[in-house]
N, C-alpha and C positions, 0 to 999 in steps of 0.2 A: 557792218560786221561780216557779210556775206562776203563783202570782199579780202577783207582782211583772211577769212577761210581760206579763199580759192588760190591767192598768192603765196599763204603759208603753205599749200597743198603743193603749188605749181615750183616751190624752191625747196621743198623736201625730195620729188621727184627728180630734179635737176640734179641736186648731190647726189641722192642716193646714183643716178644713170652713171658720173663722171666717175663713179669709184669702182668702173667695172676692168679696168684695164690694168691699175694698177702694179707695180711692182713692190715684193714684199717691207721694200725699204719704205716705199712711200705710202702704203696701208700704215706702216707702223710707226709712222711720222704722225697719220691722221689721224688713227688712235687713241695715240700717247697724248698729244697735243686735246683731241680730245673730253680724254677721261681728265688729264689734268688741268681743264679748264673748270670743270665740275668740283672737283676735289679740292682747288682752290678757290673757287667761289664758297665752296659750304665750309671749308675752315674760318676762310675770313670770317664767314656772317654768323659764326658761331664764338669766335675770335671776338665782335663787336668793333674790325675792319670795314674796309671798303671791298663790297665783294666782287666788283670790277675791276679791281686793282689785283684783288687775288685770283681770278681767273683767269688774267693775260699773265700772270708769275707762274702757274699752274699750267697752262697753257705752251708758256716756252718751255719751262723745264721737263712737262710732258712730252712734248713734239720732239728735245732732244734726246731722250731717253726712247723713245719709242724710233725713233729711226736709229740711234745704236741697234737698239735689238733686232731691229729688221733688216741690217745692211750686214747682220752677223747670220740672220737666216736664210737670206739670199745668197751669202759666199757658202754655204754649207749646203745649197740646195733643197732648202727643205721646203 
């Protein structure tokens, strides 16, 4: 169990480091992607789906919507 801690600690740190350089298209890839992996996991499983199935559907259609929105705030400099 101590381990299973220290590697879930050691890979939240890792994401969280790699998402410092970002540009606003590919924060909002990662976002989107995601929030819509959540979003799609908790309809399926309330659906009485597979909610692995709805979190990579949630997943892609978040990731593309979320890099629209950020490849539109990048050209606008915001």
């Amino acid at each position: 169990m101590k381990r299973l801690v220290w590697m879930s600690a050691v890979a939240a740190m890792t994401l969280l480091g790699a998402c410092t350089n970002m540009t606003p298209q590919q924060q909002g890839t990662m976002s989107g992607a995601g929030m819509g992996a959540l979003g799609g996991a908790g309809i399926a499983a309330i659906a009485g789906g597979d909610a692995w199935t709805g979190a990579a559907i949630g997943a892609l259609a978040g990731g593309v919507a979320g890099n629209i929105k950020g490849g539109r705030q990048q050209q606008s400099g915001w």
